[in-house]
OpenMM code with the backbone's topology and positions (N, CA, C; nanometers):
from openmm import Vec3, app, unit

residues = "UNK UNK UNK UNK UNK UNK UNK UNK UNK UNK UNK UNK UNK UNK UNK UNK UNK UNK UNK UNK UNK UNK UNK UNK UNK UNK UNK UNK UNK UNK UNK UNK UNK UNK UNK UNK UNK UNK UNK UNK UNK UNK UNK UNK UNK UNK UNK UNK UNK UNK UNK UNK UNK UNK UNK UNK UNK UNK UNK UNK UNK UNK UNK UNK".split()
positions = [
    Vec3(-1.3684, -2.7068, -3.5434),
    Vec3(-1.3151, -2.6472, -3.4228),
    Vec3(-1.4140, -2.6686, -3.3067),
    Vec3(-1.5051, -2.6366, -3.3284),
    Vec3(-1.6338, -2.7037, -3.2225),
    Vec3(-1.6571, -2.8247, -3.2082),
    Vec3(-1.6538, -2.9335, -3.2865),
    Vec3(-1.6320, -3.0331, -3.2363),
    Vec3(-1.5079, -3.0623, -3.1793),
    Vec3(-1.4317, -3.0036, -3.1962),
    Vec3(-1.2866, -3.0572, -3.1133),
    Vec3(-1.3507, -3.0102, -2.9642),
    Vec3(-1.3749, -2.8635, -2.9738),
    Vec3(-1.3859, -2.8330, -2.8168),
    Vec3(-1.4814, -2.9443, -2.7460),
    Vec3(-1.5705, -2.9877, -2.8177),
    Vec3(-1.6727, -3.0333, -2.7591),
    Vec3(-1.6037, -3.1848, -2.6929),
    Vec3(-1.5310, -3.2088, -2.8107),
    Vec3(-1.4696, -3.3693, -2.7464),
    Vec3(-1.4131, -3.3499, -2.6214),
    Vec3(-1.2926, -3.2629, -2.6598),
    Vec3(-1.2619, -3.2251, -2.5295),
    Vec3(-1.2778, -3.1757, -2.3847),
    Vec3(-1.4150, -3.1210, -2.4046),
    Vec3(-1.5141, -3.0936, -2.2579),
    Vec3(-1.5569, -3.2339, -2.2411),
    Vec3(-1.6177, -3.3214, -2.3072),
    Vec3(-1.6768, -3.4392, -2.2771),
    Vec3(-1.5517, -3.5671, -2.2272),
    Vec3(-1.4394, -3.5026, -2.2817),
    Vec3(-1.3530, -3.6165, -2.1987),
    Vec3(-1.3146, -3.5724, -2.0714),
    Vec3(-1.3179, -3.4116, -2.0392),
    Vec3(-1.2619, -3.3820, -1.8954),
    Vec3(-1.3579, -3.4498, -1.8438),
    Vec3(-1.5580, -3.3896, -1.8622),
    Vec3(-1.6404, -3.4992, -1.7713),
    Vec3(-1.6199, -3.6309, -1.7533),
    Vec3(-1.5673, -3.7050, -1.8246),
    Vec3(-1.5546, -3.8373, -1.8066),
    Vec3(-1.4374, -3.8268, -1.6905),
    Vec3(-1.3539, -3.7590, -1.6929),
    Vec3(-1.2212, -3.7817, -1.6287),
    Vec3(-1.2777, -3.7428, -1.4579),
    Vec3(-1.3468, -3.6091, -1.5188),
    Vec3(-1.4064, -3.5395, -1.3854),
    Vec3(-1.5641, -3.5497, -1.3692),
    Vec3(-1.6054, -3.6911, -1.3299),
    Vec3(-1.7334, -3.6719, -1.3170),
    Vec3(-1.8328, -3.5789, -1.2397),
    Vec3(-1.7997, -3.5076, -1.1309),
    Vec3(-1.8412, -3.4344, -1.0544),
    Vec3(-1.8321, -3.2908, -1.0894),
    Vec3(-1.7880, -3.2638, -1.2248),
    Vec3(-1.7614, -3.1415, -1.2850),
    Vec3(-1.8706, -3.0589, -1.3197),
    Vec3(-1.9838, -3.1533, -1.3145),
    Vec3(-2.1095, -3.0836, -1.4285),
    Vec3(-2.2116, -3.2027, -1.3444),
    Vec3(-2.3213, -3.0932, -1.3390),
    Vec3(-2.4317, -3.1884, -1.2711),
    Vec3(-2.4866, -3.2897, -1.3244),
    Vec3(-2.5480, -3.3945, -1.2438),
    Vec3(-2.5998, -3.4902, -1.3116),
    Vec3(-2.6756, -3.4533, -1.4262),
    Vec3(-2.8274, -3.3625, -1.4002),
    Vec3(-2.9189, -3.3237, -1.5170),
    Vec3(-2.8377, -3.2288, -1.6615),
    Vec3(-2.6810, -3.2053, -1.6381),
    Vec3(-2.6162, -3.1556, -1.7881),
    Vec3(-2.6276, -3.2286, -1.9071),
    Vec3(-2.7078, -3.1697, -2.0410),
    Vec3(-2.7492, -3.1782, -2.1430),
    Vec3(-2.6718, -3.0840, -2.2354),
    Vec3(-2.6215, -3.1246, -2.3270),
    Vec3(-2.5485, -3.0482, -2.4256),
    Vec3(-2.6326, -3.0197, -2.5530),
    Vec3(-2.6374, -2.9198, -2.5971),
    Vec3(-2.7514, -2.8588, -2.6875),
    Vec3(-2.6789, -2.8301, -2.8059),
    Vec3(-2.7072, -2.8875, -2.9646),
    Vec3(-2.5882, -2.8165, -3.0888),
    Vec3(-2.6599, -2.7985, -3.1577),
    Vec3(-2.6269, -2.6785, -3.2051),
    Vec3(-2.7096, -2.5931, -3.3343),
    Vec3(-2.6393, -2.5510, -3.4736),
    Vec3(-2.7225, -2.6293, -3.5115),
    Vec3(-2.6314, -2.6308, -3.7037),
    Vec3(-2.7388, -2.5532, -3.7857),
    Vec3(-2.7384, -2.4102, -3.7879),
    Vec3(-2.8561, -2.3918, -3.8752),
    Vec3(-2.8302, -2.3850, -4.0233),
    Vec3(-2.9128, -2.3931, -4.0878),
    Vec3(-2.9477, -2.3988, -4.2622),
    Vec3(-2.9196, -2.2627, -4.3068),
    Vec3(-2.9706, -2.2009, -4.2621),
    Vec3(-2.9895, -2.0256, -4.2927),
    Vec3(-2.9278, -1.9397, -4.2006),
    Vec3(-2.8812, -1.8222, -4.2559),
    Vec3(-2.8502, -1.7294, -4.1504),
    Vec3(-2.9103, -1.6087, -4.2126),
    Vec3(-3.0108, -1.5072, -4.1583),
    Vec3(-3.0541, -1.4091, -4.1958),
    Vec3(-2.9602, -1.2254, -4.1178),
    Vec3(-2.9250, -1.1674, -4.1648),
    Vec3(-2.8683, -1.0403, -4.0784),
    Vec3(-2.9000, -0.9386, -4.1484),
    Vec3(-2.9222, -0.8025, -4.0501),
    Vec3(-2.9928, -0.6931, -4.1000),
    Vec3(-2.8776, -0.5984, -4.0472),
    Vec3(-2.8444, -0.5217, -4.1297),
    Vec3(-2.7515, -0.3867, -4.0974),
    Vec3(-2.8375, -0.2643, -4.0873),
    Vec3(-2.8185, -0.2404, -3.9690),
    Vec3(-2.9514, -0.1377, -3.9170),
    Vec3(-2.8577, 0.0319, -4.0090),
    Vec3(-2.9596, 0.1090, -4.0142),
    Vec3(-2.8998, 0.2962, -4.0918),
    Vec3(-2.9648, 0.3526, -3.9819),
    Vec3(-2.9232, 0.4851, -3.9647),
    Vec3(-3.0139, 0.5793, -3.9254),
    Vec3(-3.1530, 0.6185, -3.9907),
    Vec3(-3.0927, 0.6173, -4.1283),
    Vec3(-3.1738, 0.6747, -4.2143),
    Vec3(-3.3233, 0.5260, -4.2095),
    Vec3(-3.3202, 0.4387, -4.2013),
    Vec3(-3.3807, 0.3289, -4.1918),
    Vec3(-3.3907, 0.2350, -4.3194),
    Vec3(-3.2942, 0.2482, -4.3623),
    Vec3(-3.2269, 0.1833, -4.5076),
    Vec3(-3.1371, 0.0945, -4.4837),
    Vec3(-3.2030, -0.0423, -4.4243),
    Vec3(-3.1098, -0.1103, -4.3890),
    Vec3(-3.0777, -0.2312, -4.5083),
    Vec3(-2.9371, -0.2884, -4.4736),
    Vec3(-2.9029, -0.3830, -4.5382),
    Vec3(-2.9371, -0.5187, -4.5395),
    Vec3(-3.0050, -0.6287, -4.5771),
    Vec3(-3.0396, -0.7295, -4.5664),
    Vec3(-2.9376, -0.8268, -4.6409),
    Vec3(-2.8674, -0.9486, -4.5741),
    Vec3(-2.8203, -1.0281, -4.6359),
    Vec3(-2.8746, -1.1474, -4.5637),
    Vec3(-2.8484, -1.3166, -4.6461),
    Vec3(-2.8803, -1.4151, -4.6121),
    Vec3(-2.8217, -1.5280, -4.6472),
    Vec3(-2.7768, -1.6319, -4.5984),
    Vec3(-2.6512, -1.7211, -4.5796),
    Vec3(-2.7638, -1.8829, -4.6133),
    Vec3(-2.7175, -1.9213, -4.6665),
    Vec3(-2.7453, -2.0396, -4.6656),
    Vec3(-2.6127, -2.1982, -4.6612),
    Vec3(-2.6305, -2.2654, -4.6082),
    Vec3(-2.5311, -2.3571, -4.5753),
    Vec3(-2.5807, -2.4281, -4.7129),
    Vec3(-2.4500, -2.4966, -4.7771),
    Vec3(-2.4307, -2.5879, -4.8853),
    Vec3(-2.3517, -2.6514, -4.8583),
    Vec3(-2.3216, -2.7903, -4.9231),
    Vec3(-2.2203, -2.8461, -4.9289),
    Vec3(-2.0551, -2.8199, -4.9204),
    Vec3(-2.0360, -2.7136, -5.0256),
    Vec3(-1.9397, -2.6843, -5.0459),
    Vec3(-1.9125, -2.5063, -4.9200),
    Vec3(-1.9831, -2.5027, -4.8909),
    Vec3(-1.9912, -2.4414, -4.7606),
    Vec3(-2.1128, -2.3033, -4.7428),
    Vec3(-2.0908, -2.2053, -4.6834),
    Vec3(-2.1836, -2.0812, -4.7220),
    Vec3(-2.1734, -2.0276, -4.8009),
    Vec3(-2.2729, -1.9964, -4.8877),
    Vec3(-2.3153, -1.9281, -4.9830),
    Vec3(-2.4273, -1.7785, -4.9411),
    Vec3(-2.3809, -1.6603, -4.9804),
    Vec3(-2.4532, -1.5474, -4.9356),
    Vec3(-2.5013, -1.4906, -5.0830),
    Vec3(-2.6508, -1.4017, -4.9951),
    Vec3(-2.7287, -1.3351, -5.1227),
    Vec3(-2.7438, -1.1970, -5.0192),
    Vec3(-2.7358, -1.0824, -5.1240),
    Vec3(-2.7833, -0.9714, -5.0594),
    Vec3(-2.9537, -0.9704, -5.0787),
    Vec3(-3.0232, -0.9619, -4.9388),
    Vec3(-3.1831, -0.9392, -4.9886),
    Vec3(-3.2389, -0.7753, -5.0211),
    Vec3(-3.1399, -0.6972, -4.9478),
    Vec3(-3.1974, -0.5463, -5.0260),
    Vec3(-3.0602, -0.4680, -4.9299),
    Vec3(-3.0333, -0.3508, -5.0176),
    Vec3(-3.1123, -0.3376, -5.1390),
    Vec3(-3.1064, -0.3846, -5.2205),
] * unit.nanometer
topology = app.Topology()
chain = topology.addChain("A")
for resn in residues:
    res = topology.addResidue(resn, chain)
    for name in ("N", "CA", "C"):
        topology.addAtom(name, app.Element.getBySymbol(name[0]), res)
């Protein structure tokens, strides 16, 4: 889905060169890992962590 959008912004610039300044640089981020913390009051938070595979994400709980 992101690459679709992306094609598709890069063909309006082509169509519309004056759309986006000369110095526009497009930046893509594919990360390996995803780390997230579920914050408590109590301060017992949840830790999980994502790792990208082949066959797609795979998650581990890190605590508790």
């Amino acid at each position: 889905m992101r690459d679709a959008a992306v094609r598709r912004s890069l063909a309006r610039v082509e169509r519309e060169p004056d759309l986006a300044p000369p110095g526009w640089t497009l930046h893509s981020v594919r990360p390996q890992t995803v780390e997230f913390w579920q914050g408590d009051k109590q301060r017992n938070h949840a830790r999980s962590n994502y790792r990208a595979t082949d066959a797609g994400w795979e998650g581990e709980l890190l605590w508790p």
